[in-house]
N, C-alpha and C positions, 0 to 999 in steps of 0.2 A: 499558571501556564494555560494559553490558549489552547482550544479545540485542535489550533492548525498546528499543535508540536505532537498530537497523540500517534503517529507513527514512528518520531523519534524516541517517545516517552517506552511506547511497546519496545521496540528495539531494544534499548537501553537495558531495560529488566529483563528482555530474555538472554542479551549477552552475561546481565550477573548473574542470572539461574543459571548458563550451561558451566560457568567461570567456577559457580557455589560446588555446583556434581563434580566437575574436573579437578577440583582441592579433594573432593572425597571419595575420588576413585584412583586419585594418586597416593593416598592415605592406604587404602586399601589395595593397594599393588598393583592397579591396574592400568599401566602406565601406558602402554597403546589406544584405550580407549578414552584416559584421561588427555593424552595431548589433543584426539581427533577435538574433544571436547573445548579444551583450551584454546585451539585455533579457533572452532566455530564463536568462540564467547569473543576473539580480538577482532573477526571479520564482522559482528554484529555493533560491536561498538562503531568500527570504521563507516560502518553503513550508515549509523546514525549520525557519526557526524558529518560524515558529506552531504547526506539529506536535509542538516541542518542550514550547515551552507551556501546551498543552490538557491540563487536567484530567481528560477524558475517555480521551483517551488511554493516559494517565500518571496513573493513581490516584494514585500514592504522591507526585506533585509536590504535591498539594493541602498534605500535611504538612507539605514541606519549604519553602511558601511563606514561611512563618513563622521559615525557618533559622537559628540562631544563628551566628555567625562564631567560628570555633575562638578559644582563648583571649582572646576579650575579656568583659570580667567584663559581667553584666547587671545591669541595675536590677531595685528591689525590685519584687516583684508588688503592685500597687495593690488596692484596691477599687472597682469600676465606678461612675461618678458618678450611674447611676438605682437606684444597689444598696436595696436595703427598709431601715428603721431597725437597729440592733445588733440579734442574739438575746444580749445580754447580760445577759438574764432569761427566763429562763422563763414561758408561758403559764398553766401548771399549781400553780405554788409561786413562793415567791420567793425559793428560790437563787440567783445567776447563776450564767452559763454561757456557754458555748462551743459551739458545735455542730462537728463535725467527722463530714464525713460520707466514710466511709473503706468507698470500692467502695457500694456500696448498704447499708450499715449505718450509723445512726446514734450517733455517740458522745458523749456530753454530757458536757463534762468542767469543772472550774471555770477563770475567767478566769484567764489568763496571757499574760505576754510571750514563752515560750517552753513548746515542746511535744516533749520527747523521749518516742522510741517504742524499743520494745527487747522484744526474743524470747529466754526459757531467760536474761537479761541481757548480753545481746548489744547493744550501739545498730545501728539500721538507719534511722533516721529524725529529724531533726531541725526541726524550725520555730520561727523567731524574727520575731518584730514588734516592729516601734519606730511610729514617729512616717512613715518614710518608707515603710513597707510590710515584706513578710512575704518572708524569706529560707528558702531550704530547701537542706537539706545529705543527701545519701544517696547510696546504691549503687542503679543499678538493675541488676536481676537480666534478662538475654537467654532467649531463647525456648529455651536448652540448660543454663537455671539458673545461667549464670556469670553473673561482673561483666559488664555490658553498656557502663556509663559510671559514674564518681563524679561528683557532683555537691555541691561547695562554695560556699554563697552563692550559688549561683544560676548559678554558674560550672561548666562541663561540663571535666572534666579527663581523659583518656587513654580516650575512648569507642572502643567496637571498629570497624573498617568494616562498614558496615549498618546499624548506629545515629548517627540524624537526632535532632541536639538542635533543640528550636524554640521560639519565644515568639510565637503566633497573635496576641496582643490582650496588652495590657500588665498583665492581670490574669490571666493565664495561663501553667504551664510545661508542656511537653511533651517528651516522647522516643519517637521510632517506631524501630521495624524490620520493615524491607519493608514499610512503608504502614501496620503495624498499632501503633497507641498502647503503648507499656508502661511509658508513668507519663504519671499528668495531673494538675498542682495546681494548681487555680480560686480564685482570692482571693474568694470570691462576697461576703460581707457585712465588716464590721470584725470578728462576732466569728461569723463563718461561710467553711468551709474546708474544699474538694472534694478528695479526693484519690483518683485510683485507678491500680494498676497495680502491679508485678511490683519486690518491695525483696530485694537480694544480704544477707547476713548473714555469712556465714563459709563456709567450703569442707564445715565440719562440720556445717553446722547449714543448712536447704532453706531458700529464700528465701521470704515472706510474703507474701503475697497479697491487696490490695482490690482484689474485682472487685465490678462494678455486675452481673454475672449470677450469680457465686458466691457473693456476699459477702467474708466475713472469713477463711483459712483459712492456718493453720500447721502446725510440727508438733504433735503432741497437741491441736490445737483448729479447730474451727469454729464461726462464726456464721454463721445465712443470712440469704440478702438480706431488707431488710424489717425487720429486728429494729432496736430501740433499747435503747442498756446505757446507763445510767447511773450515772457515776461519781465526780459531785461530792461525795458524802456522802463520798469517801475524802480528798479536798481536793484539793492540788497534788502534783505530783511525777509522775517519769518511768513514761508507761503501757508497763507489763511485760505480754508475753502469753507464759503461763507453759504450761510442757509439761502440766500439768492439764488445760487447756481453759478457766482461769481467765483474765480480765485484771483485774492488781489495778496500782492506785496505789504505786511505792516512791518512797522517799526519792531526790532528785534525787541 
């Protein structure tokens, strides 16, 4: 247990100390001094555990309110029932399309059931949709660039200690360390899909980056935030971000 529980921790032990005297002054017939004591030992527990609870306190419980239970598989991420119509067409032309908005960049890519992502051809990122909602499969990369947690369907498999798998809202996935996000994927529309945060690749190859303050950043490339690519004119197939600085459409 961390430094930031050692006010619960005291607590705790002085409610079993006065709980310990109150058993042994009711023992010994001292029953008015034994309940003052019994009360103080139930209002010392109470105390700690509110203090445990407060958000304010404890930043980083706010993330973990949402906690995943180690190995139990999760449901798909839904679409929120007040979500806006599809962007399954475009405002500007009538292509369809997919929005995928990956850290603060815009990516327009054509509809699909499934969406792989891949750096130099490396995969680091998967998404599939059906009928019961949208599964996502990846590495996330920790604040020292290693694997942090895999992620299968939606399922967290051999995360490190310090990383908090979480499901806030059933249209959402999360992973924190020490309080701070490093992957978020929002089911926001049917054919609309938030994603941001820190993807593992290979030991050879530095992990890829949607940030909402960076944007898009790999090795050999950048986008910043703000920007819109669009990519439908290349059709379907696995979006490569290529050591050029390029992101081209390949063949799945």
């Amino acid at each position: 247990m961390g430094p930031e529980w050692l006010l619960e921790t005291v607590l705790v032990f002085a409610g079993v100390l006065a709980g310990g005297v109150a058993i042994s002054l009711l023992v010994a017939r001292q029953r008015s001094r034994a309940v003052q004591l019994g009360a103080a030992s139930l209002a010392l527990f109470a105390l700690a555990v509110m203090l445990a609870n407060s958000e304010n306190i404890h930043p980083a419980w706010r993330a973990s309110r949402g906690a995943v239970q180690h190995g139990t598989p999760m449901k798909p991420l839904v679409v929120p029932s007040d979500a806006g119509p599809s962007s399954a067409k475009s405002d500007s032309d009538t292509l369809p399309e997919t929005s995928l908005l990956l850290g603060a960049v815009l990516v327009r890519v054509a509809p699909s059931d499934r969406y792989v992502f891949s750096v130099n051809d490396e995969r680091f990122l998967t998404l599939e949709i059906d009928s019961s909602g949208l599964m996502v499969s990846c590495d996330v990369a920790e604040s020292h660039d290693q694997r942090g947690a895999r992620i299968e369907g939606n399922l967290f498999r051999g995360e490190l200690p310090g990383i908090q798998p979480g499901k806030p809202d059933p249209h959402t996935l999360v992973a924190t360390e020490k309080g701070e996000e490093i992957l978020r994927v929002h089911f926001m529309e049917p054919r609309k899909i938030e994603i941001a945060g820190q993807f593992y690749v290979s030991d050879s190859i530095a992990p890829v980056h949607f940030s909402t303050a960076k944007g898009i950043h790999w090795t050999g490339g950048l986008v910043p935030p703000g920007s819109t690519i669009d990519l439908r004119p290349q059709g379907k197939g696995r979006i490569n971000f290529e050591p050029s600085g390029l992101i081209q459409i390949l063949p799945k």
